[in-house]
FITI-306407 format. One record per residue (C-alpha): x negated, y, z negated; residue in one letter. Coordinates in steps of 0.2 Angstrom, whole numbers, padded with zeros to 4 digits, always signed. Layout:
BEGIN
XYZA;...
This chain:
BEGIN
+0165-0367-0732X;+0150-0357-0736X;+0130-0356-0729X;+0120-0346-0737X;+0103-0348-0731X;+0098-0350-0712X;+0097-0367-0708X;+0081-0369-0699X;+0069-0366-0713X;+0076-0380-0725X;+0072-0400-0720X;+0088-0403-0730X;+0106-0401-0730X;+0117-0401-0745X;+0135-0404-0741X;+0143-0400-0761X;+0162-0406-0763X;+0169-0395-0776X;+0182-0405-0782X;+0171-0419-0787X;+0171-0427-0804X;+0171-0415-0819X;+0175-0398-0812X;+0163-0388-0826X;+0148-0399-0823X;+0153-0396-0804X;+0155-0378-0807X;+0137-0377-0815X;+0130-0386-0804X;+0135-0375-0787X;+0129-0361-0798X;+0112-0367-0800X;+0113-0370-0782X;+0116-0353-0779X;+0102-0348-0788X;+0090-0358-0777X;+0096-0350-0760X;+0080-0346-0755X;+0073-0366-0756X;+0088-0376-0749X;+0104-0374-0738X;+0122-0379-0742X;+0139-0380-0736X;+0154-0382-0746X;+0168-0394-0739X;+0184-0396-0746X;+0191-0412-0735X;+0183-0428-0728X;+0188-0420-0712X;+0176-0405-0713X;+0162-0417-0720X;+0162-0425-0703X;+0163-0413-0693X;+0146-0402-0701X;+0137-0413-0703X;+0140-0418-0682X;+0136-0397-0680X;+0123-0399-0689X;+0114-0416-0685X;+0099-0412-0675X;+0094-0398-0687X;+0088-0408-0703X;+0081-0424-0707X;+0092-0427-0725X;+0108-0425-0727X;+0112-0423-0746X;+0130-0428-0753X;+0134-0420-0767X;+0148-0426-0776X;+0157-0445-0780X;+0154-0461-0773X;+0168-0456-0759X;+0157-0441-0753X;+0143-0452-0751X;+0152-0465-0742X;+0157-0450-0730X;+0139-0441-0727X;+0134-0461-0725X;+0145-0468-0710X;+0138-0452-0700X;+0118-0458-0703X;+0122-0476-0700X;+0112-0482-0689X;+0102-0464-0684X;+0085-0458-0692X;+0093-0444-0703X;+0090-0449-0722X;+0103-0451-0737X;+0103-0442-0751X;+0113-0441-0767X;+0115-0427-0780X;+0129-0436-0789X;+0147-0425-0798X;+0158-0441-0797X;+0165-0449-0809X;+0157-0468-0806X;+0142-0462-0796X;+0136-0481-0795X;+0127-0477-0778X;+0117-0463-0785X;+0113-0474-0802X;+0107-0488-0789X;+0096-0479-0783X;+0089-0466-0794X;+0096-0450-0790X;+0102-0439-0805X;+0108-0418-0807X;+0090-0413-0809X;+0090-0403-0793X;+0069-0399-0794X;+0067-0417-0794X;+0078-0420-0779X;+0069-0405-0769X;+0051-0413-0773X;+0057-0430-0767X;+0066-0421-0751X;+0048-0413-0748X;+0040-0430-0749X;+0053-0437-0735X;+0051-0456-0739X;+0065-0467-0737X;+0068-0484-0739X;+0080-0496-0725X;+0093-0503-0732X;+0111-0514-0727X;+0127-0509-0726X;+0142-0522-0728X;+0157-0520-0715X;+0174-0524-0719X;+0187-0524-0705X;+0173-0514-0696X;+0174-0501-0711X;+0159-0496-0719X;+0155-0502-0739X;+0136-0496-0746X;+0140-0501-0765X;+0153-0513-0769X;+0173-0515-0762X;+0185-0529-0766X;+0202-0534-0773X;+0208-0533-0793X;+0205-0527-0805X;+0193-0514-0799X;+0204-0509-0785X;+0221-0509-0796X;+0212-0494-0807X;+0205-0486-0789X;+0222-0486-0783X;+0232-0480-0801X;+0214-0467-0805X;+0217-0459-0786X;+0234-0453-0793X;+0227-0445-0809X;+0223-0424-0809X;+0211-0429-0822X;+0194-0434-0819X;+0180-0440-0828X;+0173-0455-0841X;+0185-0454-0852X;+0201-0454-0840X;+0195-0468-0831X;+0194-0478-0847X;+0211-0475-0851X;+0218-0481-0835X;+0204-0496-0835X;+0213-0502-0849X;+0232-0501-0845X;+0227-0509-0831X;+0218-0525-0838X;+0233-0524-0851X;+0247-0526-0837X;+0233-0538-0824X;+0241-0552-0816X;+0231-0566-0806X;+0230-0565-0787X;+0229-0582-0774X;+0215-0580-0761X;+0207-0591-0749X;+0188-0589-0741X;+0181-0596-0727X;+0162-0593-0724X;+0154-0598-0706X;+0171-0606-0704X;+0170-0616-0718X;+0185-0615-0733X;+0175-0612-0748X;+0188-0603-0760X;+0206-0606-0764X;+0211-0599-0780X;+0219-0586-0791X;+0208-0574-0796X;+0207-0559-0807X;+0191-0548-0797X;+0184-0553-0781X;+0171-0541-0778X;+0160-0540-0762X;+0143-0531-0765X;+0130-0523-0757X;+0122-0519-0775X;+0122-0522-0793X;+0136-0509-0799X;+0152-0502-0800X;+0144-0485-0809X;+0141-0482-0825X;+0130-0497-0825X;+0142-0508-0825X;+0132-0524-0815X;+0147-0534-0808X;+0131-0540-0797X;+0117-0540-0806X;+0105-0550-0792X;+0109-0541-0779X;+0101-0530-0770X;+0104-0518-0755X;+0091-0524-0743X;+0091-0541-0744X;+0101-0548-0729X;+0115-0555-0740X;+0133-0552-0745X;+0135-0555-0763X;+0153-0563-0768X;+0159-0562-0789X;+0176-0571-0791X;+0182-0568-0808X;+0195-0581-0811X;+0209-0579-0824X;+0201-0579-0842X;+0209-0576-0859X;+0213-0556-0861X;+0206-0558-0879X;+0189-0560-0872X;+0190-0545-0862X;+0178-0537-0875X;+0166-0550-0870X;+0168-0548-0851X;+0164-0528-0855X;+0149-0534-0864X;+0141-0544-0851X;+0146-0530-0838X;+0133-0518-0847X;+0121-0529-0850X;+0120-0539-0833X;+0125-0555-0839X;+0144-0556-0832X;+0135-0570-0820X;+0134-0580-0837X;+0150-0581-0840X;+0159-0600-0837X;+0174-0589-0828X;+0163-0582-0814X;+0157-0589-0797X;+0141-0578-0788X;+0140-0583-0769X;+0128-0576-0757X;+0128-0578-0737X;+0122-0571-0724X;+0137-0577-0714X;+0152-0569-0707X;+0167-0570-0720X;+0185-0571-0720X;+0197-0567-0735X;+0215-0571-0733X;+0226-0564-0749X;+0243-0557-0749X;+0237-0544-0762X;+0234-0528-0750X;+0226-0516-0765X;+0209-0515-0760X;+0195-0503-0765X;+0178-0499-0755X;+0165-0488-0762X;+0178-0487-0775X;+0190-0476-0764X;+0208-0488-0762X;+0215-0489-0746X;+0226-0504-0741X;+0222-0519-0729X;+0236-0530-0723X;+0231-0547-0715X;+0214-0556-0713X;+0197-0548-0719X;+0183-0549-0710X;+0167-0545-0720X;+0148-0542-0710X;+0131-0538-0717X;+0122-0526-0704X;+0104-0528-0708X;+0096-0512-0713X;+0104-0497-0702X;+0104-0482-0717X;+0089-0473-0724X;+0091-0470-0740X;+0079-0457-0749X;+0066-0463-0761X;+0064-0460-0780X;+0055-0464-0794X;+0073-0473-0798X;+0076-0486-0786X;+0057-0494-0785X;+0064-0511-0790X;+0070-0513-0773X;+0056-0512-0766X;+0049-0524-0778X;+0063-0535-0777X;
């Protein structure tokens, strides 16, 4: 862990996972970090368990809290400000970053600095999932079969998650699931992708979702069911250019309701980090409880 600049003089902290993404850009990036010692302040923090525990030390001293790193470090820094005043922040080094592409944020740290000086926010939701926090997307498939197989690669990046997208897809197998929604069965099927979404994207502007959005009141639901692998060309198509929705194979549902999923399929991913659920899963929109730091980049939600 390293701080380098007194705390009191900066509105902002950054919390900078080094391991994040691809290590040269990361390496860069903490340089240029360096060189600005004089204008922000920055921790370094190796394991979730740090992460937690500065920004707890460090809570009543800052208003934004900046994650700097992956989709998972941005969950982290997230779960602490749910529900507080303290303001979100994303300087993205992940390998997905579909958070940070929702909502604007890019490497340009001057840019990030003048918005941090401006202090505007916008309130957005945040999905539970067996009382587990999910800002961007989670779910069970295909998506959460490459979390699980990506999460075991040395290799980061693009590219490498390409690779294993596709061995994936190669070797996918249809799951059974069954929804209820206000108590109600309304799904009871094999499916390839059931994704639960808070926003459009997996990252990499991929829109498994592309009409939702993160302050709505609503749980978006995309069931892919079990299509021809020759069409998987077609499916990656739609993904990039917001049209999977079109597609005869997939079923959009949206509720504001409590949801239960029952599947004996336990590989599940949230925020794109895998983790296991055995049992029932109990899925919950909290209405806006995070503040998320505005930029130029996510002005179609508040246009929305």
């Amino acid at each position: 862990m390293k701080m380098p600049v007194t705390e009191k003089i900066n509105k902002a902290l950054f919390i900078l996972n080094p391991n994040s993404g691809v290590l040269p850009v990361n390496y860069i990036v903490s340089k240029d970090m360096d060189r600005r010692k004089s204008k922000l302040s920055f921790v370094k923090s190796l394991v979730k368990e740090d992460t937690v525990s500065l920004i707890k030390q460090n809570f009543d001293k800052y208003d934004v809290f900046i994650a700097a790193g992956g989709d998972g470090t941005v969950h982290t820094v997230a779960s602490e400000l749910v529900g507080s005043k303290k303001i979100l922040g994303v300087l993205p080094l992940g390998s997905g970053n579909g958070f940070a592409k929702e909502f604007g944020f890019n490497m340009n740290i001057r840019s990030l600095l003048s918005n941090i000086e401006k202090g505007e926010s916008i309130d957005i939701d945040v999905i539970e999932i067996n009382e587990k926090l999910c800002l961007n997307v989670a779910g069970i498939g295909l998506d959460s079969f490459v979390a699980h197989s990506f999460n075991n690669l040395k290799l980061r990046g693009f590219l490498p998650y390409v690779w294993v997208t596709l061995k994936t897809f190669l070797r996918l197998r249809p799951f059974h699931v069954t929804i209820k929604c206000g108590g109600e069965e309304i799904v009871s099927e094999k499916l390839f992708v059931l994704t639960i979404a808070n926003t459009r994207q997996f990252g990499n502007n991929a829109f498994i979702a592309p009409d939702a959005r993160p302050n709505d009141g609503i749980i978006d639901i995309v069931l892919i069911k079990p299509f021809p692998k020759i069409l998987g060309p077609l499916f990656i198509i739609r993904l990039f250019t917001k049209k999977i929705n079109k597609s005869k194979y997939v079923r959009h549902i949206k509720t504001d309701k409590e949801i239960i999923i029952q599947t004996d399929e336990t590989r599940f991913h949230i925020d794109g980090e895998p983790l296991k659920i055995s049992g029932e899963v109990v899925v919950r929109i909290k209405k806006e409880v995070l503040k998320v730091l505005k930029t130029a980049g996510n002005k179609f939600i508040f246009n929305s």
